[in-house]
C-alpha positions in Angstrom: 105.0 114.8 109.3 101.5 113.6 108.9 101.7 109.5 109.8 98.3 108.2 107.1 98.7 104.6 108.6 95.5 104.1 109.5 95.8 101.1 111.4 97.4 101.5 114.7 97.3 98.5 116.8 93.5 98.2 118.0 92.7 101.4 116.4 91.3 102.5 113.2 92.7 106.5 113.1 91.8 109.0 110.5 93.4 112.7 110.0 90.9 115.4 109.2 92.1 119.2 107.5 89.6 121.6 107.5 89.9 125.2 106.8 87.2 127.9 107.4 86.2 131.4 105.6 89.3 133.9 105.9 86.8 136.8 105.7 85.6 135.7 109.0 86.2 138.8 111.5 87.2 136.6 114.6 89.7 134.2 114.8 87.6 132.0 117.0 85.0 132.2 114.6 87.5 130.9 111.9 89.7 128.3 113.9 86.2 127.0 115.1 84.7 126.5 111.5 87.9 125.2 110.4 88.1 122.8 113.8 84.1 121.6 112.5 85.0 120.9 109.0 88.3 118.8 110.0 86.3 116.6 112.5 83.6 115.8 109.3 86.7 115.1 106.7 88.1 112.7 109.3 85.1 110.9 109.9 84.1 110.9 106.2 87.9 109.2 106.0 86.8 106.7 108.9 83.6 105.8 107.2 85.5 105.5 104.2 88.4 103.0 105.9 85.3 101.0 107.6 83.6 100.2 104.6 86.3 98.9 102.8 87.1 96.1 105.6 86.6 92.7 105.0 84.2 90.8 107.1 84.3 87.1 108.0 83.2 85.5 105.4 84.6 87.7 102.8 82.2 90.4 102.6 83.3 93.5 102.8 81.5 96.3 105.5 79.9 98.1 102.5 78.6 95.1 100.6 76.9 93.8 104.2 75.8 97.9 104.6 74.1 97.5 101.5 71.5 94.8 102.6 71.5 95.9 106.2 70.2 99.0 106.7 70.9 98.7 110.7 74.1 97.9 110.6 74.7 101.2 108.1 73.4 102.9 111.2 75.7 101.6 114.0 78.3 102.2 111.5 77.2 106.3 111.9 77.2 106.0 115.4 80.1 104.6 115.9 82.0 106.9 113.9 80.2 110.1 115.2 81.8 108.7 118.6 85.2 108.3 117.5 87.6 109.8 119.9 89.6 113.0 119.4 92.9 112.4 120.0 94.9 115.5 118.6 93.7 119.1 117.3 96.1 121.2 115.7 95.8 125.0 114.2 97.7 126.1 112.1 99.5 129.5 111.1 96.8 130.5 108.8 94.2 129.3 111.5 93.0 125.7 109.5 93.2 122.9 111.2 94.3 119.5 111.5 92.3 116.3 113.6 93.4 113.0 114.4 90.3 110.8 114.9 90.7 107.1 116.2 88.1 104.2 116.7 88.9 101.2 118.8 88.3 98.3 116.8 86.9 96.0 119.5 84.0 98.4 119.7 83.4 98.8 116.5 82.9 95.4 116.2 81.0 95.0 118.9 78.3 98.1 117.9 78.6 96.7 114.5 78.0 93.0 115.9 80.5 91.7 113.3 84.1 90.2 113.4 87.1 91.8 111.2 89.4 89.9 109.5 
């Protein structure tokens, strides 16, 4: 079972599926593509849980992205070093990532406060 709360304490997690070519000769080469493309779903799914928070003040992440163009760039960094916490392959050699991102440093490479 596949837990989509994506709040976990002081954690923002994401879950990433990613599959890769089944033409592919080597199962490395397929279990590694598929291993790429769940990492960039689950950080698409961060970026897409970040900008929806509201900020103090009532603005929400993507409304203050949209007139900072800095902060839209911390937001990328932060997210491209979210922490891996599980990788799992599956039968037919896709796989499945669980991403999390502390919220304490996103805040403080964002230099905002959540709500």
């Amino acid at each position: 079972m596949i837990n989509q709360k994506p709040a976990q304490s002081g954690y923002i997690e994401a879950i990433g599926i990613g599959a890769s070519d089944p033409s592919l000769t080597s199962d490395t080469q397929r279990k590694s593509l598929a291993r790429d493309a769940a990492i960039v779903k689950a950080q698409y799914e961060l970026l897409s849980m970040i900008k929806g928070v509201t900020l103090e003040g009532g603005v929400t992440v993507n409304r203050a992205i949209e007139t900072d163009s800095k902060l839209e760039a911390r937001v990328n960094d932060a997210i491209k070093g979210a922490e891996i916490l599980k990788t799992e392959f599956t039968s037919d050699n896709g796989c499945v990532v669980t991403m999390r991102l502390p919220k304490a440093r996103l805040e403080q490479m964002m230099g905002v406060k959540f709500q």
